[in-house]
VOMARPA-525000 format. One record per atom (N, C-alpha, C): x, y, z. Coordinates in nm, 3 decimals. Atoms other than C-alpha are relative to their C-alpha. Example, Ala and Ser with C-alpha at 12.3 -4.5 7.8 and 13.67 -1.06 7.14 Angstrom:
2
+---------+---------+---------+
:       u :       v :       w :
+---------+---------+---------+
:   0.089 :  -0.119 :   0.000 :
:   1.230 :  -0.450 :   0.780 :
:   0.090 :   0.120 :   0.000 :
:  -0.082 :  -0.119 :  -0.006 :
:   1.367 :  -0.106 :   0.714 :
:  -0.077 :   0.109 :   0.073 :
+---------+---------+---------+
***
This chain:
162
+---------+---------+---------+
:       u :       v :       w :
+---------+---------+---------+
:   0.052 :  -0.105 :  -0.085 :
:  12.125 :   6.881 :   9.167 :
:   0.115 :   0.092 :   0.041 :
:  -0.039 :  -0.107 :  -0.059 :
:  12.272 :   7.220 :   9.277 :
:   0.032 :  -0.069 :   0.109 :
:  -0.051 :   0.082 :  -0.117 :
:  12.531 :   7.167 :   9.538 :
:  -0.085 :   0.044 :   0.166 :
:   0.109 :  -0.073 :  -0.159 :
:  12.280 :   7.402 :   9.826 :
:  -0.084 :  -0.123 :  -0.048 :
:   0.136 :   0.065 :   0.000 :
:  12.009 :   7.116 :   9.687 :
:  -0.149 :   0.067 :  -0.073 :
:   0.102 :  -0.062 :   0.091 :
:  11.841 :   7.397 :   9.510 :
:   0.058 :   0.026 :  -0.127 :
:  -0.033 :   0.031 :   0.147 :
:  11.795 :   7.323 :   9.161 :
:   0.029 :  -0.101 :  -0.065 :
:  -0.114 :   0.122 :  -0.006 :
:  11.943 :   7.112 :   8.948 :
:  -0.108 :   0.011 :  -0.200 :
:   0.027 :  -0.021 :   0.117 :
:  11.835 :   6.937 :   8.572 :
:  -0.154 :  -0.006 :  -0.027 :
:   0.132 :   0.005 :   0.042 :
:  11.531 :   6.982 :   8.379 :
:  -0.016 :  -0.011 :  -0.136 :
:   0.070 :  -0.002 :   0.105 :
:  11.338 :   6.926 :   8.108 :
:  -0.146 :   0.004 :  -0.022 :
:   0.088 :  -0.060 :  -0.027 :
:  11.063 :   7.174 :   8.046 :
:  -0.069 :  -0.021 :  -0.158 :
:   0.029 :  -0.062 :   0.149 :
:  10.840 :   7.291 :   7.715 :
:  -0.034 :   0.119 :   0.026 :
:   0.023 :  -0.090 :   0.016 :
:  10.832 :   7.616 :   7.584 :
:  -0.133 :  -0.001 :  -0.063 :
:   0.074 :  -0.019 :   0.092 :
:  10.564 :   7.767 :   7.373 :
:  -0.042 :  -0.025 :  -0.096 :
:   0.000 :   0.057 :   0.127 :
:  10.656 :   7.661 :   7.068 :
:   0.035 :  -0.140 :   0.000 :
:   0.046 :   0.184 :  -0.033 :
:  10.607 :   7.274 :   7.172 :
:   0.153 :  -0.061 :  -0.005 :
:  -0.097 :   0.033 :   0.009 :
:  11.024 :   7.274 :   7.198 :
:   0.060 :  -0.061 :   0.140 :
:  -0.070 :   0.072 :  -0.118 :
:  11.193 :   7.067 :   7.503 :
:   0.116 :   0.155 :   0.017 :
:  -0.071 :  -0.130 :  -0.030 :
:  11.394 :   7.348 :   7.709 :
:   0.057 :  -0.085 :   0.110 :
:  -0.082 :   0.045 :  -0.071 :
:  11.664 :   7.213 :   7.953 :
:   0.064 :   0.100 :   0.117 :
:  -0.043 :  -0.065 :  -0.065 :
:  11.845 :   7.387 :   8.238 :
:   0.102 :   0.074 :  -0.053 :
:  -0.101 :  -0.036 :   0.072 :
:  12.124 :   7.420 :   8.010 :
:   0.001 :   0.070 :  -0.096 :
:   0.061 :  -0.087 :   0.130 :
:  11.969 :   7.644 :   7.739 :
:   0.022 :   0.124 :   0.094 :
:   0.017 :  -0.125 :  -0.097 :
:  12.002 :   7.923 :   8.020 :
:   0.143 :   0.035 :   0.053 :
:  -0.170 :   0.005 :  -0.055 :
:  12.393 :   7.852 :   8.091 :
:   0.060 :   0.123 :  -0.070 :
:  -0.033 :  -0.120 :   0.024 :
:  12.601 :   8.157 :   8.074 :
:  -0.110 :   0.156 :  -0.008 :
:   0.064 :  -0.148 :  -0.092 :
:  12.332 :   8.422 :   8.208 :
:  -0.082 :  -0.073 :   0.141 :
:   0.041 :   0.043 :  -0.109 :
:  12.185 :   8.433 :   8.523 :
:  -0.174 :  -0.018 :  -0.041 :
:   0.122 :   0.002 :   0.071 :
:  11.869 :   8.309 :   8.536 :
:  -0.125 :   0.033 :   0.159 :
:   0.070 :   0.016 :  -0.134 :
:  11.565 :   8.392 :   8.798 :
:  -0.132 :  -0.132 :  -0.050 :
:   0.101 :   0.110 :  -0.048 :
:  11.286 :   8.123 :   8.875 :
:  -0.105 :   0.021 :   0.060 :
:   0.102 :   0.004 :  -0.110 :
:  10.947 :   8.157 :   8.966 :
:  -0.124 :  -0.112 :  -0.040 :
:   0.095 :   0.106 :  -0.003 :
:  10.664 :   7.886 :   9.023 :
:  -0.133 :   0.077 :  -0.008 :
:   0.182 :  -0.093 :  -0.011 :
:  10.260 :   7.983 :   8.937 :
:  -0.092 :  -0.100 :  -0.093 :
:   0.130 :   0.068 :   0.095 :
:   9.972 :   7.903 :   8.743 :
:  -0.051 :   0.071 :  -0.087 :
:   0.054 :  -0.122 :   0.042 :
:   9.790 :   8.099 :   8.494 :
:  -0.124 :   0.047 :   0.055 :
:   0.105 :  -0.066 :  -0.034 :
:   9.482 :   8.150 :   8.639 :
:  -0.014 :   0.004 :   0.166 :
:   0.024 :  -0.084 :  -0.125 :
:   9.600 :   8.274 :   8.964 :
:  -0.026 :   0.096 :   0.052 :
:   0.124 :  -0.126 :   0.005 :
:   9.389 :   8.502 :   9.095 :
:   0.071 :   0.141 :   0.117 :
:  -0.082 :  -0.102 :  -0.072 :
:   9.707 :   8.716 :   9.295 :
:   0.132 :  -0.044 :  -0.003 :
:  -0.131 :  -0.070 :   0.009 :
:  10.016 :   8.653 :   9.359 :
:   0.080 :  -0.040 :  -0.148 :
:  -0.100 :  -0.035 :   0.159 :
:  10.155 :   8.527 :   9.004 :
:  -0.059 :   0.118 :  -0.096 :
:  -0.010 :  -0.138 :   0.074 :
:  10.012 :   8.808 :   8.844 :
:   0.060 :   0.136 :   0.042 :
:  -0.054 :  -0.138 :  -0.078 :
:  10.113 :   9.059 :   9.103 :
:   0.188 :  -0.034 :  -0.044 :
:  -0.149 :  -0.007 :   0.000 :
:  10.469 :   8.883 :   9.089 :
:   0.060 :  -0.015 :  -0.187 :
:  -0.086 :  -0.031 :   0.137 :
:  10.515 :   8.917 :   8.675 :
:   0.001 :   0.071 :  -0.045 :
:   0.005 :  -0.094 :   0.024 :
:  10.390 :   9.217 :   8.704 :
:   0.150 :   0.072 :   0.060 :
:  -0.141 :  -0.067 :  -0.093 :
:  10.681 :   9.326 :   8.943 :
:   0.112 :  -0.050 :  -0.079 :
:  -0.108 :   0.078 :   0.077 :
:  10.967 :   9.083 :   8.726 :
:  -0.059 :   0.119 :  -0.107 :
:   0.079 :  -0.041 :   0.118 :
:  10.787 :   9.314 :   8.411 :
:   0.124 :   0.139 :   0.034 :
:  -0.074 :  -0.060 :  -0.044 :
:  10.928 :   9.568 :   8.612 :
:   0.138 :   0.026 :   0.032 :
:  -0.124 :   0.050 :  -0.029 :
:  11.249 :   9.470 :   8.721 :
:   0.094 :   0.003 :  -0.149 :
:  -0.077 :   0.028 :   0.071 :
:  11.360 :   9.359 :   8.382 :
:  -0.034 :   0.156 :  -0.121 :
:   0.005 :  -0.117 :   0.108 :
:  11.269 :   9.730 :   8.245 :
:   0.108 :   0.054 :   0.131 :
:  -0.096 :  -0.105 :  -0.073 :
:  11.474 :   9.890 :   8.540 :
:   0.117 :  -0.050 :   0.007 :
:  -0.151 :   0.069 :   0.000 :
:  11.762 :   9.660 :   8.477 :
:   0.071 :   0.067 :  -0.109 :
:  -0.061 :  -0.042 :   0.130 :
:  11.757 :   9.828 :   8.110 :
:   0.109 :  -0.118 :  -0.063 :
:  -0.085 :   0.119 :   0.050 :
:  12.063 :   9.688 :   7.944 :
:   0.046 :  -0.094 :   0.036 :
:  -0.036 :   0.091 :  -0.093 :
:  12.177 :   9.509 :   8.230 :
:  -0.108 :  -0.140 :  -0.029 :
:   0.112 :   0.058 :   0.026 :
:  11.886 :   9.303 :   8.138 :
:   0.074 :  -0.136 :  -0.062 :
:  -0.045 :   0.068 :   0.091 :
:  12.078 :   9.113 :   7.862 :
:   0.056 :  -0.117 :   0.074 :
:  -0.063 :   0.145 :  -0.094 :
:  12.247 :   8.865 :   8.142 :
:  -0.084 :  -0.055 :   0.121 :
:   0.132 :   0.068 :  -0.025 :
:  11.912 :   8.783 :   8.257 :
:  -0.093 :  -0.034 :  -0.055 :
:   0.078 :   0.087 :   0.023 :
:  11.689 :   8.553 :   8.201 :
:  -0.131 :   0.009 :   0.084 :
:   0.148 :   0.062 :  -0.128 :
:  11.327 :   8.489 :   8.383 :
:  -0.117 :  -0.072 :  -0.042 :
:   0.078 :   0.103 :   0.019 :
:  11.136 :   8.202 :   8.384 :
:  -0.109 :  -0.050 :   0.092 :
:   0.097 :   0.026 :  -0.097 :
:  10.810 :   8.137 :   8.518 :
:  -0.055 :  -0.135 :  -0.073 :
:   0.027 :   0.126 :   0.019 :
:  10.740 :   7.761 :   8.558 :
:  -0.146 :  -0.048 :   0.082 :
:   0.137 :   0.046 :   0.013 :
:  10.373 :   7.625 :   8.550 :
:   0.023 :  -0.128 :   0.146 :
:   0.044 :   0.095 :  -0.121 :
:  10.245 :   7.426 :   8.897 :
:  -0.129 :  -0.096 :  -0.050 :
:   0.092 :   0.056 :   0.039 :
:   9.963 :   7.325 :   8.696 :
:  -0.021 :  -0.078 :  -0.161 :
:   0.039 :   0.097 :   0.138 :
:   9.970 :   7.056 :   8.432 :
:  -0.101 :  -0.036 :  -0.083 :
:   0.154 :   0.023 :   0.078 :
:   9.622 :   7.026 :   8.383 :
:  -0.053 :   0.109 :  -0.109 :
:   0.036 :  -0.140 :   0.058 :
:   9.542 :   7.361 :   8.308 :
:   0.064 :   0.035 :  -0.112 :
:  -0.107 :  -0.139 :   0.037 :
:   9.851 :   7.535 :   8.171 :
:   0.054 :  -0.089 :  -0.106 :
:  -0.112 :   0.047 :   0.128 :
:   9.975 :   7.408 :   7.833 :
:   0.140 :   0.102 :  -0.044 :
:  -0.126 :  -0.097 :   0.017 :
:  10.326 :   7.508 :   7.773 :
:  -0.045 :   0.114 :  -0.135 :
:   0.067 :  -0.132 :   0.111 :
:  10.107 :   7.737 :   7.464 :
:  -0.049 :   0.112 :   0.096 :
:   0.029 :  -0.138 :  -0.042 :
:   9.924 :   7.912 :   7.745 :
:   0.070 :   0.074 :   0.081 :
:  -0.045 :  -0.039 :  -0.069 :
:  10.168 :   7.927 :   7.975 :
:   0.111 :   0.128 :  -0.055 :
:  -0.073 :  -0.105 :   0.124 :
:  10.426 :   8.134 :   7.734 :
:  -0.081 :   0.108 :  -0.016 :
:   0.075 :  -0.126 :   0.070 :
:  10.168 :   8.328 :   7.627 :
:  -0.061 :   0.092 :   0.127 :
:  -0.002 :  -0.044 :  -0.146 :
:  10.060 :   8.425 :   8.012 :
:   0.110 :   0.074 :   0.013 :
:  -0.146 :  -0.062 :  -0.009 :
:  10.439 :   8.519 :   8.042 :
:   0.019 :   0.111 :  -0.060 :
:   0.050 :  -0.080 :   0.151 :
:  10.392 :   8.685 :   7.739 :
:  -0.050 :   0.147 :   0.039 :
:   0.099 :  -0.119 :  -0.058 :
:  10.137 :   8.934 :   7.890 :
:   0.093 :   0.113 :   0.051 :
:  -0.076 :  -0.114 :  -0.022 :
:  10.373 :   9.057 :   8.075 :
:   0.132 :   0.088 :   0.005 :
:  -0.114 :  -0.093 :   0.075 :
:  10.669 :   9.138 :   7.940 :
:   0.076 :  -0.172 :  -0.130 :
:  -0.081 :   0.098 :   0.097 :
:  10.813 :   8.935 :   7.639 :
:   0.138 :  -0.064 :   0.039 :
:  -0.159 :   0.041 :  -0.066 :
:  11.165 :   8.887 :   7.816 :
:  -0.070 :  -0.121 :   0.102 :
:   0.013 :   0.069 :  -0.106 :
:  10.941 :   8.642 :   8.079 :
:  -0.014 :  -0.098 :  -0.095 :
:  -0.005 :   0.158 :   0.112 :
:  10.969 :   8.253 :   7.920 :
:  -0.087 :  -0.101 :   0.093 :
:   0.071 :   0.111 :  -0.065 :
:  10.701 :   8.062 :   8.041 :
:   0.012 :  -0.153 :  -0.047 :
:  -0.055 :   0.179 :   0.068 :
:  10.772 :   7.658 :   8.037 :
:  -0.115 :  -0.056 :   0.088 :
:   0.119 :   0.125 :  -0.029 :
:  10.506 :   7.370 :   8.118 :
:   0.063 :  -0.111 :  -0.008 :
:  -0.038 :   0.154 :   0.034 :
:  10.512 :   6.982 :   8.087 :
:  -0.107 :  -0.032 :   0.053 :
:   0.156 :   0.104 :  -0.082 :
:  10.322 :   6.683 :   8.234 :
:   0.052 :   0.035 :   0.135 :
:  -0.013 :   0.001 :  -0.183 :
:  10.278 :   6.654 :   8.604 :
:   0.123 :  -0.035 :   0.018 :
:  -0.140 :   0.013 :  -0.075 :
:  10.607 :   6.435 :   8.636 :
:   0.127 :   0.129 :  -0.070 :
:  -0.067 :  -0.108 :   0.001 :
:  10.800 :   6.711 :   8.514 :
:  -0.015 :   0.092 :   0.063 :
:   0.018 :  -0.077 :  -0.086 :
:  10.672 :   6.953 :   8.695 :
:  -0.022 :  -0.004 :   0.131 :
:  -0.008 :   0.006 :  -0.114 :
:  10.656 :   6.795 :   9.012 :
:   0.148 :  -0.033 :   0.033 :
:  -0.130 :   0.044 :   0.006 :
:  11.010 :   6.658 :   8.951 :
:   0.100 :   0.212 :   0.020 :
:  -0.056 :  -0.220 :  -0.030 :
:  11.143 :   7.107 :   8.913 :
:  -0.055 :   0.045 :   0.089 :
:   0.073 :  -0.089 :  -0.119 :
:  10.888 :   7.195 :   9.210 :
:   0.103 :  -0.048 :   0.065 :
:  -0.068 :   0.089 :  -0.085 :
:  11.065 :   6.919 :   9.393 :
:   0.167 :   0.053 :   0.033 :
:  -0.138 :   0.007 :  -0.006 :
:  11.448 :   7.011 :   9.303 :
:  -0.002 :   0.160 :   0.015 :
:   0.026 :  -0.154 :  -0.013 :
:  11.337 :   7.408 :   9.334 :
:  -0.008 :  -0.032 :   0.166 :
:   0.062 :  -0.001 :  -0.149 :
:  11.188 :   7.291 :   9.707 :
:  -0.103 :   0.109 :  -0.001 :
:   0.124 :  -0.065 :   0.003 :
:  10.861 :   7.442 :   9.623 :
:  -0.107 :  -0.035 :   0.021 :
:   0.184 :   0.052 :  -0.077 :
:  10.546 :   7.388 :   9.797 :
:  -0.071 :   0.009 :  -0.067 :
:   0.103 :  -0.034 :   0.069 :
:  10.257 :   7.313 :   9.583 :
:  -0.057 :  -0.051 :   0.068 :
:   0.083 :   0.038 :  -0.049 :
:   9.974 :   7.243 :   9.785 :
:  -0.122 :  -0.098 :  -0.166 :
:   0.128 :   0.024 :   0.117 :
:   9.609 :   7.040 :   9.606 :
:  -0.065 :   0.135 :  -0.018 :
:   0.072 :  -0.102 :   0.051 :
:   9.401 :   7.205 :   9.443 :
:  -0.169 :   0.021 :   0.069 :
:   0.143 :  -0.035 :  -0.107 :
:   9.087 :   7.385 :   9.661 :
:  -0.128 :  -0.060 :  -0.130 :
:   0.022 :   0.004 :   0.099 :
:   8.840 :   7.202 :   9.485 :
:  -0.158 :   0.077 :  -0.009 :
:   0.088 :  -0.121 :   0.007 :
:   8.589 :   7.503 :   9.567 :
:   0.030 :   0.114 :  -0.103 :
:  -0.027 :  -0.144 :   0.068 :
:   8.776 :   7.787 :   9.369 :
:   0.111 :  -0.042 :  -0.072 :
:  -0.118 :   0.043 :   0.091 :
:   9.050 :   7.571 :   9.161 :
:   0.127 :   0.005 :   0.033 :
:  -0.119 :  -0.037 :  -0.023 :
:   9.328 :   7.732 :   9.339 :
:   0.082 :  -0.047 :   0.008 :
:  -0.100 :   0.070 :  -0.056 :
:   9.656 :   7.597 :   9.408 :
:   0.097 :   0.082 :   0.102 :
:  -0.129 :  -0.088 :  -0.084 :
:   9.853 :   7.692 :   9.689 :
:   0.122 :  -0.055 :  -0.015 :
:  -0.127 :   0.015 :   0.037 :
:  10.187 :   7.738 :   9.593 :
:   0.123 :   0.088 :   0.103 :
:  -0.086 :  -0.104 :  -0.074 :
:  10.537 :   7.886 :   9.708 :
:   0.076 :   0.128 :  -0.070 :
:   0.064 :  -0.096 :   0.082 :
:  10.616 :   8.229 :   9.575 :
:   0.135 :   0.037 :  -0.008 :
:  -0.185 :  -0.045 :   0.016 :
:  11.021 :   8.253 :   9.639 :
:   0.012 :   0.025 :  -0.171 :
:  -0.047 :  -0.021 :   0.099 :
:  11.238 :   8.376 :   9.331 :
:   0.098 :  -0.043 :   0.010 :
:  -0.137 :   0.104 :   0.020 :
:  11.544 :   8.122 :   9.230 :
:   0.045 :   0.098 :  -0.063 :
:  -0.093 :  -0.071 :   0.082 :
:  11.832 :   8.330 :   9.144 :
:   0.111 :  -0.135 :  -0.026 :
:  -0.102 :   0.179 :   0.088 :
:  12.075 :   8.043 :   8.899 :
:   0.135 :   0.108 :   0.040 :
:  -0.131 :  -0.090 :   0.073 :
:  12.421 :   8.208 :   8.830 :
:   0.027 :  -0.086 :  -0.155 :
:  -0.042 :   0.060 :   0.122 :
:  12.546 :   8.129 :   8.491 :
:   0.061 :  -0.114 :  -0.049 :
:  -0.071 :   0.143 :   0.020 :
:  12.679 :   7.810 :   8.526 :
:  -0.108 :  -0.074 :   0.069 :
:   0.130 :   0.112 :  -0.044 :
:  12.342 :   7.703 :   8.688 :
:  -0.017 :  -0.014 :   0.141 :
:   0.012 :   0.017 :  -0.120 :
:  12.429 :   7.696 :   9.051 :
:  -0.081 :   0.150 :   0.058 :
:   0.082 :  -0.066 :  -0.070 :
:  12.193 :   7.845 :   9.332 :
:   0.085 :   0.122 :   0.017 :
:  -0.102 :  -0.113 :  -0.070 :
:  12.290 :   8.183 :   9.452 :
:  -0.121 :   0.051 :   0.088 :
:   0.103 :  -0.068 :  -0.110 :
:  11.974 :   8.309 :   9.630 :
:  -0.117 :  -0.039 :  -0.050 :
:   0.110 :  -0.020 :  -0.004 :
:  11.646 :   8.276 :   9.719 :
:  -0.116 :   0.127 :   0.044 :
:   0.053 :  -0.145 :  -0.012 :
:  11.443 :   8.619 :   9.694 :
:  -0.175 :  -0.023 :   0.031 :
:   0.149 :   0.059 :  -0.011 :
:  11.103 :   8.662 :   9.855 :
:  -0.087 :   0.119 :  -0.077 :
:  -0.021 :  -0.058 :   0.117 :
:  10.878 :   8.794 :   9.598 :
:  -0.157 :   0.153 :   0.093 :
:   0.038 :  -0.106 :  -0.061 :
:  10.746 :   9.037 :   9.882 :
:   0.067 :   0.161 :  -0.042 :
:  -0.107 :  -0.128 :   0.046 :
:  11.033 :   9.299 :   9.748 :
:  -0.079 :   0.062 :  -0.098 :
:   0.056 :  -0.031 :   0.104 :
:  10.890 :   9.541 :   9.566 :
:   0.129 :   0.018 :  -0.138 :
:  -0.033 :   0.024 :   0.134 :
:  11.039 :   9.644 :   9.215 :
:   0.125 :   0.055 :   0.054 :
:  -0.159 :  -0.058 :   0.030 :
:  11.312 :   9.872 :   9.281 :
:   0.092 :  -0.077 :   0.138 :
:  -0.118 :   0.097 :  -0.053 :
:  11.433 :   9.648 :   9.581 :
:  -0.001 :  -0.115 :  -0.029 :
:  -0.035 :   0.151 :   0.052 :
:  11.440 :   9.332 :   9.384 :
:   0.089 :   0.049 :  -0.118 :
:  -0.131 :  -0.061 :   0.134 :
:  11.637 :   9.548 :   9.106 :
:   0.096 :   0.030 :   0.092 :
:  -0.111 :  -0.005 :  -0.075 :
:  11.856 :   9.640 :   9.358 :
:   0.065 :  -0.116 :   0.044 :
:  -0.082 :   0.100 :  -0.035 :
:  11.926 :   9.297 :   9.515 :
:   0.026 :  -0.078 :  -0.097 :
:  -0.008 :   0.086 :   0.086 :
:  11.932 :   9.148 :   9.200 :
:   0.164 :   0.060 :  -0.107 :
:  -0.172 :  -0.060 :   0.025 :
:  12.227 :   9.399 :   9.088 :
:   0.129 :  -0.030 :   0.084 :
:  -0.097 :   0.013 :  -0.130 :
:  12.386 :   9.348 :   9.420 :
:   0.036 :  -0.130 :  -0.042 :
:   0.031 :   0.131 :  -0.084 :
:  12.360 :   8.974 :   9.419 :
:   0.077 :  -0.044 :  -0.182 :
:  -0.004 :   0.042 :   0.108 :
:  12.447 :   8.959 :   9.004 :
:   0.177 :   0.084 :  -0.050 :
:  -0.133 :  -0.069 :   0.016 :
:  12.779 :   9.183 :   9.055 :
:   0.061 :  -0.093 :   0.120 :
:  -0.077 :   0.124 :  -0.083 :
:  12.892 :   8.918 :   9.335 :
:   0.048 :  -0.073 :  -0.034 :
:  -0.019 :   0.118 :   0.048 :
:  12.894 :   8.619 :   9.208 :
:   0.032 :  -0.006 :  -0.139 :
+---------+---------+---------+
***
């Protein structure tokens, strides 16, 4: 684990049914966000905004990474989850697994997943953005209230620091 306690190792699947590690991401920074695919607001609102971000970064782009990690095991096969990601901008890498994987990365993220409403499927989740640095350690937690051009801004700020 990350010496703040946020973060630490993993072992995810991509799309293409390949094991993805924390360490596949070493040497760029990487951001982090938790969702589902068939959430019915804020992960679409927030990959729409990352969609964003990683077009106003332009080239700067290249030493970022963004990964949106599945809360829902049942649902979300690391095929749909990718391909969700997918939607909205090809630079986003959606990863899946079974439940203990993914409760094991909610857990070392410190991300709230609530059950699931079992009226409307939902899951309440937590909506922060993990900024890694390139060697993997925490550097911030961004709330994904920012709109586009001030999460490109603190994400320049925050990626010329460290």
């Amino acid at each position: 684990m990350a010496a703040t306690g946020i973060g630490g190792p993993f072992v995810l699947v991509n799309g293409a049914g390949h094991s993805v590690t924390e360490a596949d991401f070493r040497g760029r920074y990487l951001l982090v966000t938790f969702g589902y695919t068939s959430c019915p607001d804020t992960c679409p609102a927030t990959l729409y905004k990352l969609a964003a971000v990683l077009r106003r970064l332009g080239l700067r782009s290249a030493s970022l990474r963004v990964v949106f990690i599945s809360v829902d095991p049942v649902r979300d096969s690391p095929a749909m989850t990718a391909h969700y990601a997918a939607l909205f901008s090809p630079d986003i890498i959606g990863l899946s697994g079974s439940a203990t994987q993914l409760q094991r990365v909610a857990a070392d993220f410190h991300v709230y997943v609530g059950p699931e409403n079992p009226d409307t499927g939902a899951i309440a989740h937590g909506s922060l953005l993990y900024l890694m640095d390139p060697a993997g350690r925490f550097v911030a937690a961004l709330p994904a209230g920012l709109g586009p051009r001030a999460l490109t801004e603190r994400l320049m700020e925050l990626m010329t620091k460290s």
